[in-house]
N, C-alpha and C positions, 0 to 999 in steps of 0.2 A: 414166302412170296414167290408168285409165280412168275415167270420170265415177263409175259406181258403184263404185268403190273408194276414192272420193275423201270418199263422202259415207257411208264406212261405219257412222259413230254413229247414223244412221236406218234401218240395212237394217232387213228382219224388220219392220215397222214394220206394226200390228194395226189399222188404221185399218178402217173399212168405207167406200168412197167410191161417190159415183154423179155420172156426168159424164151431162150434158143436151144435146145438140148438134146438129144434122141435118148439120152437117159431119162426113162419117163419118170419111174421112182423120185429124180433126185429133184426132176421138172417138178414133181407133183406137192412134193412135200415142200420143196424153196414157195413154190406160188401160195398153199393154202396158210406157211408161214407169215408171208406179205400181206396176202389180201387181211390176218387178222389184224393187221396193223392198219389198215383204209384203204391198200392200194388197189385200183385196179389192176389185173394182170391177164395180160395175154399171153397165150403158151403156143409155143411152136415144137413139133417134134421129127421134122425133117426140110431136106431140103424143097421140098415143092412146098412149104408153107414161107418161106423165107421173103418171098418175092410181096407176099402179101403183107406181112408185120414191117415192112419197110416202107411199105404204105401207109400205115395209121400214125395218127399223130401220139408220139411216145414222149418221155420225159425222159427214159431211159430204157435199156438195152442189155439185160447179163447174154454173155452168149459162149460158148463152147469151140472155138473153132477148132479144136483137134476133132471132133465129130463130123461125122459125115450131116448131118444136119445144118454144117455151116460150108456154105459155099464163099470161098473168100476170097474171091474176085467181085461176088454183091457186095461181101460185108466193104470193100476196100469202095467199091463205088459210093456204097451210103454214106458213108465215114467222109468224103469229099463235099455230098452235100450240104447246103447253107440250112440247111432247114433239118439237117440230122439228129436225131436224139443223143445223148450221152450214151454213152458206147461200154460197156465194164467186159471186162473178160471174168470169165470163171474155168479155170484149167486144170487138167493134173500137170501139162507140161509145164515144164519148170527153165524150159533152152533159155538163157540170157540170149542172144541174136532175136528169138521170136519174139523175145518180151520187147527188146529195143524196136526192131521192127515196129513191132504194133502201136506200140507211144508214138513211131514216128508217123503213125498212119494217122492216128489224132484221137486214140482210144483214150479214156479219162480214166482208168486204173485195171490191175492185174491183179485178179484174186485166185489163191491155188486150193485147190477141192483138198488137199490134206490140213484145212484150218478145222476146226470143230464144226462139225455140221450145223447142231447146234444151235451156234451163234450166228448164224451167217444173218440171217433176217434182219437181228440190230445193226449187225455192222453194218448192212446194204443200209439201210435207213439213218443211221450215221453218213456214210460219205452221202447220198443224196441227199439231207441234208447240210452238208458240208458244201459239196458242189453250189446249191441254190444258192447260198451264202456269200462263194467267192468273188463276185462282183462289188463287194463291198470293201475290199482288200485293192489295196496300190503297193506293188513289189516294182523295186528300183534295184537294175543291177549298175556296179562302177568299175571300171577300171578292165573288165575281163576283151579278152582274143574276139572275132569275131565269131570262131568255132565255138568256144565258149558259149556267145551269147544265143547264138543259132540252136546249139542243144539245149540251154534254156529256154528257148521261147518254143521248140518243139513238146517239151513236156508239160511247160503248166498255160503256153498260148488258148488253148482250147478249152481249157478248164474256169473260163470268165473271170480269171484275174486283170485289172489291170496292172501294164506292164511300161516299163521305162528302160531305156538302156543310158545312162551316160559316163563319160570320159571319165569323171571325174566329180570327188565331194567338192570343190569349186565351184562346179559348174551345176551340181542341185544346189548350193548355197546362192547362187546368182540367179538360176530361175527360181528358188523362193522368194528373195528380195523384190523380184518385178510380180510377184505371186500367178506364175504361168509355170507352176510346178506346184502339187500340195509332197507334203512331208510322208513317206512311204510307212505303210504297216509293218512292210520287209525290205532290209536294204541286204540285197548280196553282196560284197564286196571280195576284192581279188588282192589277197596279201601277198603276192609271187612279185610284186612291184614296192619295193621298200620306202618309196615318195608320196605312199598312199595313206600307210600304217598310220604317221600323225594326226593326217587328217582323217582318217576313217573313225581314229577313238573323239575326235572333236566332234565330227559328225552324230556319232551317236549317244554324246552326252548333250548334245543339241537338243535331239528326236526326242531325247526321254523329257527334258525338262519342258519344250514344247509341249508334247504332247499331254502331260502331268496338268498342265496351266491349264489347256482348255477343257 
């Protein structure tokens, strides 16, 4: 069985994508990977092309910024707009600061070129599909620092999850009761606070049995 028959539940797949690269090779062969999957793609291979692909209306964005092909003082501008595509990296650098950084720019995920090349097409088509999806997910965190919730809401804010922060499983148990809270898909909780723990395992034989009934 060949790869794309393998991964038949994404063919046809309506995405619009634009990859960033001045490696044309790896440009060339990532895009005719996609497009046999349905996607459109638009290819950029330096930086006077950049100004332009942040122009067209995208779904998403693989891009290279260790290349001279990414100028990232744009990328950081685009990345602010309201109307921005889904942003992925594809990198050799591997720096934890650049990767923090770039999460905290509002990039939606960090892929490093030493994965099987390969594979890259499904997995792109996996998280794009994963991403379109995220909207349909309620994540509630409880109990965490503000630092906490702030580095939370920087990583998965921009990723169209909805998000919740509160104090305490009392206080989702009470906006469930007045039903101005639904019951989360994901609940974070903060075990560093030991007045939690009882209610955190109540809260989540709650979710389950909930959720089971409906």
């Amino acid at each position: 069985m060949n790869s794309l028959n393998a991964f038949t539940p994404f063919y046809n797949c309506d995405y619009t994508v634009a990859l960033i690269d001045s490696d044309e090779a790896l440009n060339n062969y990532i895009a005719s990977k996609l497009r046999a999957f349905g996607c459109t793609v638009l290819q950029a291979f330096s930086s006077d092309e950049i100004s332009d692909v942040f122009s067209r209306h995208l779904d998403f964005i693989l891009i290279d910024p260790v290349y001279e092909s990414c100028n990232e003082s744009k990328l950081n501008e685009y990345l602010k707009s309201p109307d921005s595509a889904g942003v992925i990296i594809y990198t050799s650098d591997n720096s934890p600061q650049r990767r923090e950084y770039l999460f905290e720019s509002g990039v939606l995920e960090y892929l490093f070129k030493h994965e099987p090349l390969e594979d890259i097409a499904e997995e792109l088509i996996r998280l794009f599909e994963a991403i379109r999806n995220n909207a349909n997910y309620h994540i509630t965190m409880i109990g965490s620092n503000n630092f906490t919730q702030q580095k939370f809401n920087q990583l998965v804010s921009h990723r169209g999850y909805r998000l919740c922060f509160l104090e305490s499983c009392s206080a989702l148990m009470e906006k469930w009761d007045d039903h101005s809270h639904e019951l989360p898909d994901l609940l974070v909780l903060d075990f560093t606070n030991p007045q939690y723990i009882d209610q955190a395992f109540a809260m989540i034989r709650f979710i389950r049995i909930t959720k089971l009934s409906e």
